[in-house]
Structures are given as structure tokens and as C-alpha cells.
N, C-alpha and C positions, 0 to 999 in steps of 0.2 A: 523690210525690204533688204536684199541679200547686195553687200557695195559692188561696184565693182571693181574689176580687177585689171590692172595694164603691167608686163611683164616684158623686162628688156634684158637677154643672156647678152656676152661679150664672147668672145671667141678669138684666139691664135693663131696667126697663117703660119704653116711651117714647112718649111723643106723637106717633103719625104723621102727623100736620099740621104741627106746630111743629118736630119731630125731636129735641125737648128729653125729658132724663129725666122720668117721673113720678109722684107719691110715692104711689101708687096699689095698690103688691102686694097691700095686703087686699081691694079687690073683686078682681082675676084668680084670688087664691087661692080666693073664692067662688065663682067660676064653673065653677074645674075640679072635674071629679070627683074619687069617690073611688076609681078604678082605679090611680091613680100618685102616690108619695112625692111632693109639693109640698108645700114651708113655706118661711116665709116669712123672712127673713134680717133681720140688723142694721137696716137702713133699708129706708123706705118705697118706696123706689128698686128695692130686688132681689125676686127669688126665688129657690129654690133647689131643683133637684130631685135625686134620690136613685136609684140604683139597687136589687136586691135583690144580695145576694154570688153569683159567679157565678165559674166557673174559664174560662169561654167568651170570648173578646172578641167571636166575633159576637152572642150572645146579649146583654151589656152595650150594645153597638151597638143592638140593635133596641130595648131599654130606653132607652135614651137618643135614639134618632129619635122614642119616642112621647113621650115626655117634651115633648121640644121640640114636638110636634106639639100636645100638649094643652094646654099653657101659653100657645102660640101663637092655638090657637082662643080659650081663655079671654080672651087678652087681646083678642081683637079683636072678642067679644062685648062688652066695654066700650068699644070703641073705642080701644084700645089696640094697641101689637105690644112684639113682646119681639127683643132682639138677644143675644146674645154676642159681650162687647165685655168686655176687662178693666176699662175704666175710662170712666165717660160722655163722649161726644164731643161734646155739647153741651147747656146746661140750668145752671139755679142752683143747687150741689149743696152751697154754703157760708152757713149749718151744715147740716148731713143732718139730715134728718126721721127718727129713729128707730122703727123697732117697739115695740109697745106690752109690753116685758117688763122688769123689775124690774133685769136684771143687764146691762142697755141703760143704763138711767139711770144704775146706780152706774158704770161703764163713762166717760160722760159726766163724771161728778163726780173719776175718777181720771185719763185721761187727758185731756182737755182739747180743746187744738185739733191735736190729733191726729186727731182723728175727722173733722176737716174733710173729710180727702179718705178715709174708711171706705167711700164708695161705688163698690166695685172686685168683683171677681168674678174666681174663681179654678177650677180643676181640682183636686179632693182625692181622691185615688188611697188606697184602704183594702188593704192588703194584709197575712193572715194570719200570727203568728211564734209562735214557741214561746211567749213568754212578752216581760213586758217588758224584761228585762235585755237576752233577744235584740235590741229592738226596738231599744236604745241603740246596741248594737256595731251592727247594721246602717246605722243613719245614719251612724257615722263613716265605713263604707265607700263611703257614698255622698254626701259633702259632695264629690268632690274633680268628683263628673259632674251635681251642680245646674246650673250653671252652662250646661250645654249644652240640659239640657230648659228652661230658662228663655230662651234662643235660638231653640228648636223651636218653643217654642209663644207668643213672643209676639204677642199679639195689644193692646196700646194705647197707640198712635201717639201720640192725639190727647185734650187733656183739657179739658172746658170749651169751646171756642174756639179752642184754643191747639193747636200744633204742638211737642210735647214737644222733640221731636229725638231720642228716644228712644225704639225696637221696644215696649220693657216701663215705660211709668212707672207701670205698677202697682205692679211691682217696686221701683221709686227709691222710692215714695210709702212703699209698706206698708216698707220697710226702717229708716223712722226711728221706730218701734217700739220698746220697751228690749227684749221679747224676742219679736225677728224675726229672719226672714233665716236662713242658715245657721248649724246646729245648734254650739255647741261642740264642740271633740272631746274624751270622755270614757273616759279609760284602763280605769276600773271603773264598777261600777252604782254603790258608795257613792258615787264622786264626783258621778255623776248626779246622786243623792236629795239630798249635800250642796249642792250649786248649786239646786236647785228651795226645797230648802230657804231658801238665804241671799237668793235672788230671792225667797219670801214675804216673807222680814223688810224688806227694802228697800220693798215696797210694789207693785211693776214689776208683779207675776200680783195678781189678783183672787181665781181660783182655777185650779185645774187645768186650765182648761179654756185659758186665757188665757196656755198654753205654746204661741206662735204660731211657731217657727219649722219651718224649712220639711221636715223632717221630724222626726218625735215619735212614742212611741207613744202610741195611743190611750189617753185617762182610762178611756175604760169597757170596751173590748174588747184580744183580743190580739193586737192590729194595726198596725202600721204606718204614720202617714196622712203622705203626701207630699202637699206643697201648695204647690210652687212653680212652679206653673204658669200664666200667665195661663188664662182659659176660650179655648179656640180655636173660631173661628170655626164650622169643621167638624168634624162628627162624627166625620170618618174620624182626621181630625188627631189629637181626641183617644184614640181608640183606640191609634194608635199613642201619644202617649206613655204610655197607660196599660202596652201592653206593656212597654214600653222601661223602664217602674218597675217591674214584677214582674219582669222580667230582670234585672233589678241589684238584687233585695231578695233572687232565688233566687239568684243569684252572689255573694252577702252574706253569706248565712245557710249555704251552705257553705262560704265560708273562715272565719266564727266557728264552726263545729261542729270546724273543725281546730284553733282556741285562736288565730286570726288577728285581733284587736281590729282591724284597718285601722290607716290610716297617720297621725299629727299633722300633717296640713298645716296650715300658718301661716295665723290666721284671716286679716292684712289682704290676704295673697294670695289669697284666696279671694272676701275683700270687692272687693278688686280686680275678679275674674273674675269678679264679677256685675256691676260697673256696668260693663263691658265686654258680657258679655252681653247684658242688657237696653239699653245704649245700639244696640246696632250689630245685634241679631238675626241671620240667616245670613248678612249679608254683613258681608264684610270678615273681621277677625280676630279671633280669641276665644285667653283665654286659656290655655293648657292647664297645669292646677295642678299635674299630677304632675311637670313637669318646667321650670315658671317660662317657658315659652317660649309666645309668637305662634304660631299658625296658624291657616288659615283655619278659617272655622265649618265647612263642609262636611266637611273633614279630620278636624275633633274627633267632628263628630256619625257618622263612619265609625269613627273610634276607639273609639266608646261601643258602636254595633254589632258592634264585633269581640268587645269585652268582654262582649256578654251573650249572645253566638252559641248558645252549648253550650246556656246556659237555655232561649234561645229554643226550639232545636230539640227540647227535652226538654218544651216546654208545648205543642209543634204549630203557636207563632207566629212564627216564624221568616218564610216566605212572605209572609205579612202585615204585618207589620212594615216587612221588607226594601221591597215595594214600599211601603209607606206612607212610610216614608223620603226614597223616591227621590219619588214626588213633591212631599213638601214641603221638598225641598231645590232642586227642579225652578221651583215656583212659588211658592215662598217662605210663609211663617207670613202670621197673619193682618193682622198690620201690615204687612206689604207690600201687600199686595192693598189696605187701607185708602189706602197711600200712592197705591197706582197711580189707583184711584177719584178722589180728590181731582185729582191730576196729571190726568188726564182730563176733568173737570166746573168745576174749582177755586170749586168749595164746599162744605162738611164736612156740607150739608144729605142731600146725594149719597152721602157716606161713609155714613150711617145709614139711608137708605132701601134702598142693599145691605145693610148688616148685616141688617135685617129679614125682606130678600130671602134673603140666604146662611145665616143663621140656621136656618130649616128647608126648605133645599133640600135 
């Protein structure tokens, strides 16, 4: 049986005059109906829409074009537009204007100036497991190919003003978090529960919810949420990496039904393979963890496809995938396209007037 799938984008409000963020999500959230999951996230800066579970990628697809379509008219009923962008390209986002919720503010009172840069926007991939213990063994099988969909899909170049240097500084940002980034690897579920455990007493979670790394199982379902994704640009983008996570969570969850826990790769190699990742996106070289060596991104993200073939073919997404691949390895993630913009117009005012534009193209 093919799992399913539950799929939540994040999204930007911005001033299409100024091209600055703005702290604005609760009127768009007023304006859109109530045909489609919209609410509204951490700061006054995002939104956040929702899929329903779905085993289909095209049907998530057309959930997700209306999504952006609706969010899109909302916002421009106030005179707004909406981008997907992992991280604002321009606007004063230090301190974030928080949402109006209780576990916002305590949030604030624990982490600090961490929150500075909370205004980022991600792809969180829900995927169906037996149970939780499954959910654990399946992330170890899948910390060593983070690194590659963090390549695929980044999408924010540019932060504030500024030219990162960096495909994903979502990723750099949200990584100095006490718990972000990729998952430990956990031999048993006791050790799991022991760690989440000794991370309450230290103070690091708030609560359950605030096991932020990049994949976990769900607190409330029995699911798997992968969240290492910048939001890409495009919808088609994200489809594919949504396949490419149900392909390696069904390629997971049959090597632990054979008693396979996956392998201990070495966190700081792995730490490693994400700031390589996220600096460099497909070009150039990425690291491959299984084997400590260099090769190009293109290479790795072939590798990832070989690895989840069998899945694929067994979901029907195999085809779609393959070409979704091939073109965004063709015309690269959405930080390239941001870069090329810039290189083109050279001013970042350019880069967000496309997002807006490319956002619900």
C-alpha cells in the first residue's frame, strides 16, 4: 500500500511597492475563504497552507496550486502579494512581530535572539508509519540523503539586503537552534524517549512540539514530518521533493521491517554535509556521507534517485519524479533563478517582484 502524504508550504506576505516583508498575515488570513487549510504561522510575516492526505502527487499538486492561488488573491485584495522564498529578501525582520498565541510569547521568553531571524519558510512533507518507534528507525535511514534534498530545493540566497553566499541560509539560520538540523541517530526507541527526555530537563523543548529537527515523528499522528526543505519556488519543485521523501521513507520502512535500524553516520560529517549543502546548492560539490567523499551535487542527487527507484516504481511516481529531476537539475533550485534575476536587473527589488510573479505561475 502506497502511504500517504500530507504537505504544508509556508509563504511571505510582502509589499509590492516597497518589496519589503509585511507583518500583515492576519488580514490575508481574513480575506481568504474557507475552501482551503490557511493559518497563520510564528510571525506576522508568514502564512502557512495545508494540504488534505493524499497517496496522489498530482492531486497534492492541484491542492497546492489552489492554495497559492487563494492566498495570492487574498493578499492582493489588501494590497499585498505573497512569495515563496525561504527567507525575506528584503524588509526589517529584527525583532519578528509574532502571532498573537501564548506558546509564541513563552517561545520568546526561552529562546531569545534566536528568533531574530524565525522569519523563514519551509516544505514539511507528512508521511504515514506504523507507529512511532518506526518513525525513529526511519529518520536514521534517512539523515545520510538530508543533505541532498536541502540542495534540491534550496531556495534563499538573499537575506534582508544582503547576499548570503549561501543556496539555503535558511538552513545556516534555523541550524543554530539547540534542537535542529539533523536528527541524532538512535540505536532504540528507549534511547529516543531517553534523549527527548534529558532535552526537557535541560530546558532546549518547550514541548513536544519544539522537536525541530529535520525529521521526527509527528506529536499528534503516525507520521513522519520531514522538514528540511527550503519552500521552492515551484510547485512542480516541490512535488518532486515531496516524491523523493515518500521514496526514501517506503525504502526505510522496508529495510526496518527486515530489523535494518540504518547506519551511525558521524554527526559532524553530516553537520558537515549540510553546510556544504546549503552553501553551494547544485552546483559544484556536495558531500556524500556514505562514503566521506566530494562529488558533484548532480551525481549525489542521481544517487538518491537510484536509491528510491524500486519505491518509486511501486507508487507510480517514478516518471514524474525522473523528469522533475531532470529539470531542476537542468535549471537549477530556486536560488539560482534568484541569483540569475539579480545578475540580470542588479537589484534585489527584481528578485521579489519574480518571486511574486513565479510564486503562482
Amino acid at each position: 500500500m502506497v502511504p500517504l502524504i500530507g504537505v504544508e508550504e509556508e509563504y511571505l506576505i510582502v509589499d509590492p511597492r516597497t518589496r519589503h516583508v509585511a507583518p500583515r498575515a492576519a488580514e490575508v488570513l481574513a480575506a481568504a475563504t474557507d475552501v482551503l487549510d490557511v493559518a497563520h504561522e510564528i510571525t506576522r510575516f508568514q502564512v502557512e497552507a495545508r494540504t488534505a492526505p493524499s497517496a496522489d502527487l498530482a492531486e497534492l499538486g492541484t491542492q497546492l496550486r489552489a492554495a497559492r492561488k487563494e492566498v495570492a488573491a487574498a493578499a492582493r485584495s489588501c494590497g499585498l502579494a505573497v512569495v515563496a522564498s525561504g527567507i525575506p529578501v528584503l524588509g526589517n525582520v529584527i525583532p519578528p512581530p509574532l502571532s498573537d498565541d501564548i506558546r509564541y510569547e513563552q517561545g520568546r521568553v526561552l529562546y531569545r535572539a534566536l528568533q531574530d531571524e524565525i522569519s523563514i519558510c519551509a516544505l514539511h512533507v507528512h508521511v504515514d508509519v506504523p507507529d512511532e518507534e518506526a518513525a525513529v528507525y526511519v529518520g536514521n535511514h534517512l539523515r545520510p540523503w538530508l543533505p541532498t534534498l536541502i540542495a534540491l530545493a534550496a531556495n534563499s540566497p538573499f537575506f534582508v539586503g544582503r547576499d548570503t553566499g549561501y543556496a539555503s541560509w535558511r538552513v545556516i539560520s534555523w541550524g543554530r537552534w539547540p534542537v535542529s538540523g539533523a536528527p541524532p541517530y538512535f540505536p532504540t526507541f528507549a534511547d529516543y524517549e531517553l534523549a527527548l527526555r534529558a532535552l526537557a530537563e535541560s530546558g532546549a523543548l518547550m514541548d513536544p512540539k519544539t522537536v525541530f529537527w529535520d525529521t521526527r515523528p509527528s506529536p499528534k499522528l503516525p507520521t513522519v514530518e520531514v522538514r528540511v526543505a527550503d519552500v521552492p519556488l515551484d510547485v512542480n519543485d516541490s512535488l518532486t521533493i515531496v516524491g523523493l521523501v515518500r521514496g526514501l521513507i517506503v525504502t526505510a520502512l522496508a529495510d526496518v521491517a527486515r530489523g535494518d535500524r540504518g547506519l551511525p553516520f558521524p554527526s559532524e560529517v553530516l553537520r558537515a554535509a549540510y553546510w556544504r549543502a546549503a552553501r553551494d546548492g547544485l552546483t559544484g560539490d556536495s558531500l556524500d556521507v556514505r562514503h566521506g567523499a566530494l562529488v558533484p551535487a548532480p551525481v549525489l542527487a542521481h544517487r538518491l534517485l537510484a536509491h528510491v527507484r524500486p519505491a518509486l516504481e511501486q507508487s507510480g511516481d517514478l516518471t514524474f519524479v525522473e523528469e522533475g529531476l531532470d529539470r531542476l537539475l537542468r535549471q537549477g533550485s530556486g536560488a539560482a533563478r534568484q541569483r540569475r534575476v539579480l545578475a540580470g536587473s542588479g537589484h534585489l527589488a527584481a528578485v521579489v517582484d519574480d518571486l511574486i510573479e513565479a510564486t503562482v505561475a
